[in-house]
N, C-alpha and C positions, 0 to 999 in steps of 0.2 A: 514644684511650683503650682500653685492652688490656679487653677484658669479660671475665664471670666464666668462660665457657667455654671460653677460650684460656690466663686461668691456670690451672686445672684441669689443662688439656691439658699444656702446659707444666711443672709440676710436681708431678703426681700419675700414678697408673697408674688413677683410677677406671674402670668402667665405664659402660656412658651408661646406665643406669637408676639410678644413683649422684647422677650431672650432674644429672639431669632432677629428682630429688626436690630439689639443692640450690638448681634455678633454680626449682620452686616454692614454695621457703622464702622467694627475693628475692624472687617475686612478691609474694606476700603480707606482706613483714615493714614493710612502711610503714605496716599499720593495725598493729602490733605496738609500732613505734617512738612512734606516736601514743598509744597506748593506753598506752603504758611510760611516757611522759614523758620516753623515753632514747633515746640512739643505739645502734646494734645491728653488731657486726662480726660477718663470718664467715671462721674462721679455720679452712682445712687442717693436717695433718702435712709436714711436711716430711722425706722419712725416703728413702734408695733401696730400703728392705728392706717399704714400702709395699705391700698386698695386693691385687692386680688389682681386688678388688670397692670398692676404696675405704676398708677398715675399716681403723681404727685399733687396729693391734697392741698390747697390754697390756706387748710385753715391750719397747717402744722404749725405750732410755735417756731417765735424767729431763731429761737434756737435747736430747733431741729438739726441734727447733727449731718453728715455726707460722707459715704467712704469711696474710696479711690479702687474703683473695680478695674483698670483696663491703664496700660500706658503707651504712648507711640514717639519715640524720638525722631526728630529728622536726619536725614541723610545732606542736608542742603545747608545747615548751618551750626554751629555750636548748641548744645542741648542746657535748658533751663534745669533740666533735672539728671544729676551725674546720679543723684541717688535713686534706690529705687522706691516710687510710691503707690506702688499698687497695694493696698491693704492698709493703708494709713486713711484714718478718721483726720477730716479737713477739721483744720484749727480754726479757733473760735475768728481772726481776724479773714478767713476766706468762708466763711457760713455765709457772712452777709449778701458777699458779692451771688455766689450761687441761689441763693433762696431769691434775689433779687431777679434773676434770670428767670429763675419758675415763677415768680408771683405777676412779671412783667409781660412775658411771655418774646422776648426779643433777646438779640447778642448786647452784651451790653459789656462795657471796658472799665478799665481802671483808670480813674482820675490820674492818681498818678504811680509810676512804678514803685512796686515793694522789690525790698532785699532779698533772697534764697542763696545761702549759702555764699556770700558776699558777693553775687550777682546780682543787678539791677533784670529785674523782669515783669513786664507788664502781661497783664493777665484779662483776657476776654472771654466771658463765660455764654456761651451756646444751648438754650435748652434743646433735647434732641423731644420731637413729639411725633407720636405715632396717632393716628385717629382721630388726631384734634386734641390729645390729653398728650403733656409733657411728665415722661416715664425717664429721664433721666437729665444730665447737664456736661455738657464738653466744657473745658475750660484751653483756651489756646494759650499757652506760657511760652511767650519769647524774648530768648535772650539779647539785650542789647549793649553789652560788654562790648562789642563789637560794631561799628560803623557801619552802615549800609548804603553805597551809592547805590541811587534808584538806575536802571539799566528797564530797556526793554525785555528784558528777557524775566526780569523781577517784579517789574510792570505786570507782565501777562500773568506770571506764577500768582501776584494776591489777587489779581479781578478772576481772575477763574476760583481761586478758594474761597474767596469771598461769597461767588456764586453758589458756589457748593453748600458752604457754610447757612446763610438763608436758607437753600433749598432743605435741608435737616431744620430749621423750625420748624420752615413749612410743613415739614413730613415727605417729602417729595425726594428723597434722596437719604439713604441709597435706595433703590430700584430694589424689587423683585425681578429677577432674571431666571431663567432656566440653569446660568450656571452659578452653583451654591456656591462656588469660591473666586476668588479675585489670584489665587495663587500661580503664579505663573504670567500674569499680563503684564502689559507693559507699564514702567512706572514715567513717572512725570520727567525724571532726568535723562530714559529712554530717547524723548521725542516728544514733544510737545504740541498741536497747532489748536490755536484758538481760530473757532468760525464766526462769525458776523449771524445774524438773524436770517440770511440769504444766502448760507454757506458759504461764503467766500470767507480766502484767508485773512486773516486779521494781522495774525502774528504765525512765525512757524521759528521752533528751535533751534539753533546748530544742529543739536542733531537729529532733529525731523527733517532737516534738510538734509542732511548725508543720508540718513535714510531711504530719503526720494528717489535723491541721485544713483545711489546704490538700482535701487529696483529700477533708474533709467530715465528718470526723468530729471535734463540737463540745466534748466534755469531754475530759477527762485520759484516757487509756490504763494510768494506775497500777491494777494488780489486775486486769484485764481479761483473757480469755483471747484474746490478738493473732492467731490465727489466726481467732476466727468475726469479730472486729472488722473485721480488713483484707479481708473477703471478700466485707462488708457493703458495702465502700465502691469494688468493680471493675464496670462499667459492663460487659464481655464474661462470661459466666457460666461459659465456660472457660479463660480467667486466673482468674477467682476460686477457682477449685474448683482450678486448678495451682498459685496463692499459697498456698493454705489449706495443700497438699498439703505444700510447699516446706518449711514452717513445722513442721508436726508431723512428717513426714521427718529435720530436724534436731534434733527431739527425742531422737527414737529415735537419734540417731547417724548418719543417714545425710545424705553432703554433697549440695550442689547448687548450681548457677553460677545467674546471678544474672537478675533477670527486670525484666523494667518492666512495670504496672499504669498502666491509665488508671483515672481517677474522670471523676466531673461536670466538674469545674473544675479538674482540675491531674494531674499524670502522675507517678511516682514509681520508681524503681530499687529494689529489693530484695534482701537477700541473704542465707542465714541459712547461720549454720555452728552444729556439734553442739558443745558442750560437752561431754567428757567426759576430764577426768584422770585419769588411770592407772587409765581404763574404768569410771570410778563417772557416772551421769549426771546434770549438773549443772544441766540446762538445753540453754538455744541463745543467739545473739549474732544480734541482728537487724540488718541495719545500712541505713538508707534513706537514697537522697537524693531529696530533689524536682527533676525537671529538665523541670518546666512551660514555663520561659520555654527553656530549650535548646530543648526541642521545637517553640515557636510560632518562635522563628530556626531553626531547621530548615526548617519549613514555607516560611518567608521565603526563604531561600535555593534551595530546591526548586522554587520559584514563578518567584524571577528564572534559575533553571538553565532552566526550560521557555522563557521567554520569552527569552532567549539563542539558543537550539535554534532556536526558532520564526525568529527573523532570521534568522540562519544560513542558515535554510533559504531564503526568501523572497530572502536575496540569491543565493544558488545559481539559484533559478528565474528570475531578472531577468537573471544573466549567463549563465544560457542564454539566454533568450529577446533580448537582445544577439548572442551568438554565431549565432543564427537568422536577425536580420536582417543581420548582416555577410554572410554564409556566402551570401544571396539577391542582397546588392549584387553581390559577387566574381563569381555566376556572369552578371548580367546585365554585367557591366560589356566593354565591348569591347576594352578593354588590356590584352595582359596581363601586364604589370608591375604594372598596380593591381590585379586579378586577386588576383594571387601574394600582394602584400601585405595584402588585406583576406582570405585563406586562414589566412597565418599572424596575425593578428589574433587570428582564430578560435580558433584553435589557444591563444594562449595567453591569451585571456580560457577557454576550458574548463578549463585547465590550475586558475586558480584557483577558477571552480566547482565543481571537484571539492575541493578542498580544504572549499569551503564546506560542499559536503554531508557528508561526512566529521565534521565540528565538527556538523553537527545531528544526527549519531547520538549522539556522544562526553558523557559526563557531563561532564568535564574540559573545557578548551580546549585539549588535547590533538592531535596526529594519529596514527597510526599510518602510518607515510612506508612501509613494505615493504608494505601491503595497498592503499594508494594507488598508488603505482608499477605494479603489478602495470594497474590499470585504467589509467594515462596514458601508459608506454610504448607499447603495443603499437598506440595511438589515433595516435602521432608516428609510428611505422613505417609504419602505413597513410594516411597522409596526407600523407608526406613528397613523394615521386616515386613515380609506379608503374613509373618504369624500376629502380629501385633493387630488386634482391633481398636486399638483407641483411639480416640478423635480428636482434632486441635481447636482449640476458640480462642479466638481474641476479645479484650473487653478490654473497655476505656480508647482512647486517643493516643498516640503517638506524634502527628504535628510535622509538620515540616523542620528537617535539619539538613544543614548543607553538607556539600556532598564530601567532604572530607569525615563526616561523623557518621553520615548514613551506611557510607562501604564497612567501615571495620565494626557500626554495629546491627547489621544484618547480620554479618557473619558471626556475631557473638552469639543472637538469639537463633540461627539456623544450628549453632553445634549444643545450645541446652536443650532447644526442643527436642533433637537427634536424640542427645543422650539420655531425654526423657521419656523416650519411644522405644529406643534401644534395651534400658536395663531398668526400666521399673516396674515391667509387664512380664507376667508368664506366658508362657506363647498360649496364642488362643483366648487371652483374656484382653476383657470390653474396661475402657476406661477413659481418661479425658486429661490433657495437658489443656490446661488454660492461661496465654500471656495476656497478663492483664499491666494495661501504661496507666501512667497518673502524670500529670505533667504542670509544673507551677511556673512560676518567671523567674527560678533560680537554678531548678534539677528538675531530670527526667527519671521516675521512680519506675520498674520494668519487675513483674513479680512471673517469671515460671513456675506453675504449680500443677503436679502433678498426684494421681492416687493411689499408684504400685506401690512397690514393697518397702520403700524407703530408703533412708541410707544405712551401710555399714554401722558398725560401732566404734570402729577405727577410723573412720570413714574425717581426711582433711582435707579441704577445699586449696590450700595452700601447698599442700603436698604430693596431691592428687598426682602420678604421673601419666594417666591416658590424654592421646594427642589433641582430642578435641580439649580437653582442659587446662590443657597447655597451652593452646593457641585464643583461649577464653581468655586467660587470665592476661596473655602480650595485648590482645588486644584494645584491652580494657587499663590497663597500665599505661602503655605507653601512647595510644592514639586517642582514647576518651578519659582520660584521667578518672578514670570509676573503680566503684569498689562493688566487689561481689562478695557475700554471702551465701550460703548454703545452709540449710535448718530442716528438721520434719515438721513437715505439715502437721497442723492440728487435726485431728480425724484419721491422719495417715496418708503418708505419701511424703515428697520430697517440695521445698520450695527452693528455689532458686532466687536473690535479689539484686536487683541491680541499681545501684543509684547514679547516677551521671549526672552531675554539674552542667547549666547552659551555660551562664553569663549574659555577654555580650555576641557570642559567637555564634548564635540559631536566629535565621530569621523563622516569621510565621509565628503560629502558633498551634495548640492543641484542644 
């Protein structure tokens, strides 16, 4: 799906401080659309004679054309657009009405409703202006297939969008805030309370009222002054004094991103924007949600993350404490072929305690494979042969994979590098293994390349029967669904390839 900032890009000459006020319009237009009981487009000029800064020239012909950059359906009533219109050029009978909006510089409605889609819906078109110059046009489309008894609660929802609505002529809304996103606050069907010019409650939602209740406060909030009320009910005495603050703040006109309050018995989101149309002060828009029970499933899930960690860990220190007692049989034992074998044992029971340990730092089940690597190479080089001089390098990124792909491919690239260390080098000879990652949004591309003596002439990867390439091949088959290769290097020496599929199943990246 194209976002709004690649149509922009795409067909406008805006500047990014242009973009940035229109992506805080989309941020915020879902309590807009809620509160409208409408759905909400937003639509550019389409012109080549368009003005660097975004604004919309007065002198474009009336038929300057408009495309539909951005859509917001409501959550609060039936949607005027089932279809989707983001990327549709407006038809020659809605030009008029939008150039009317820019040329006017006011909200201005439709005489009387048009048809969409055998839906009767009336359309009010919004110029949004930044700086004094109108850079774009909302158009609020609501459905009226549907009856509407006027309610208090319906009452409040249009004079606060209303408000809002002016305040975007004006330029005045949305706010610059410190926080870039609206993602996470609370919306209009959360909780509601509209304030009076003097803070006091005008109106409060059902469930702004449960809300209150919730955090403790037992009568009606109607008439009340909501700043000493909510200040009354914060259990930290500096959240209450920054709630209070928040509150009379957006009296005066001034914005602020949104806060969460603990009480006695429940936790609550807050967020209060200024009312003011065309700079007369109208109040403030309080909007709360309760997220009590989010927060005690938080808890719960913080609780089984530690207890996660905590194994994690404990199996790390049991397969060390394995790799200790192997590491004591190998050097008492007087063979040394079993020797050799209960060595590399060692070697790749560490390989996945380090994995483990790794997962008891990590929030996620996550790994980060280049800061692991870093500690398991260099442990393979010095363990290999000490007649071996060659050296390991890594190049490129590996990326974060979770931890189900991380275990079985450490251990893949711990038994090529081994084996690259082991039989490509004469004893006493200088040379270099280098894993090099390449990593796209579909596969993880892994090249072992070394410069010893090569391979066999008989020499099949698929046939191979030594142990490390037995256990290459299982665990690349059946836990990373990957395919390996084996080839000579060009110049000489052996490559090894590894290709691994991500999909859907890696987070992070490389």
């Amino acid at each position: 799906m194209t976002t709004l900032s690649e149509l922009l890009a795409e067909h406008t000459r805006m500047e990014g401080e242009t973009v940035d006020h229109l992506q805080r319009v989309v941020a915020e237009w879902q309590l807009l659309a809620d509160m409208s009981f409408a759905d909400f487009l937003l639509w550019v000029p389409l012109d080549d004679r368009s003005t660097p800064d975004g604004a919309v020239p007065l002198s474009r012909p009336a038929d300057g054309s408009f495309l539909c950059v951005a859509q917001a359906r409501p959550t609060t009533a039936p949607t005027a657009h089932p279809d989707d219109v983001v990327g549709r050029r407006a038809a020659a009978i809605e030009v008029g009405q939008l150039r009317r909006a820019v040329v006017e510089g006011r909200i201005c409605r439709d005489d009387d409703p048009r048809w969409h889609l055998e839906v009767p819906v009336r359309r009010e078109t919004i110029p949004v202006r930044r700086a004094g110059r109108t850079v774009a046009v909302l158009s609020r489309d609501t459905n009226l297939s549907t009856p509407r008894v006027p309610s208090p609660l319906e009452i409040a929802y249009l004079g606060s969008a209303s408000d809002l609505c002016q305040m975007i002529v004006d330029g005045t809304f949305p706010p610059v805030v410190p926080q870039a996103t609206t993602e996470g606050s609370p919306r209009a069907g959360d909780g509601l309370v509209r304030l009076d010019a003097h803070g006091n409650v005008a109106y409060a939602s059902p469930n702004a009222l449960s809300a209150y209740h919730r955090m403790g406060h037992a009568s009606d909030v109607a008439g009340t002054e909501l700043a000493v009320v909510t200040k009354r009910l914060v259990l930290d005495p500096f959240d209450a004094a920054e709630v209070a603050t928040k509150i009379t703040d957006a009296l005066e006109g001034k914005p602020s991103a949104r806060m969460e309050i603990r009480g006695r018995r429940a936790s609550m989101l807050v967020r209060a924007l200024p009312l003011r149309p065309r700079g007369d002060p109208a109040g403030a828009l309080v909007i709360v949600r309760d997220v009590t029970d989010l927060r005690r499933r938080d808890m719960a899930l913080l609780s089984k993350d530690a207890t996660i960690r905590e194994i994690h860990h404990r199996v790390k220190n049991n397969l060390q404490t394995v790799a200790a007692l192997l590491r004591m049989q190998s050097r008492r034992s007087s063979n040394p072929e079993a020797g050799r074998a209960l060595e590399e044992s060692v070697r790749r029971v560490n390989s996945i305690a380090l994995v483990h340990e790794a997962l008891a730092y990590s929030v996620a089940e996550t790994v980060e494979l280049d800061a692991l690597l870093d500690r398991v190479l260099p442990a393979i080089r010095d363990g290999a042969t000490t007649e071996v001089r060659a050296r390991v390098r890594v190049e490129g990124g590996f990326g974060t994979l979770p931890a189900q792909h991380a275990t079985p491919l450490v251990l893949v690239l711990t038994e090529l590098v081994h084996n690259a260390l082991a039989h490509a080098y004469e004893p006493g000879q200088t040379g270099e293994v280098v894993v090099s990652a390449k990593r796209s949004a579909g596969s993880l591309d892994v090249t072992i390349a070394d410069d010893g003596r090569g391979l066999p002439d008989d020499f099949d990867v698929e046939t191979a029967n030594g142990l490390g390439l037995q256990i290459v091949r299982t665990l690349l088959t059946s836990e990373l669904e990957a395919s390996l290769r084996m080839r000579a290097r060009p110049g000489g020496g052996t490559e090894a390839l590894i290709r691994m599929p991500l999909g859907g199943a890696t987070n992070g990246s490389g």
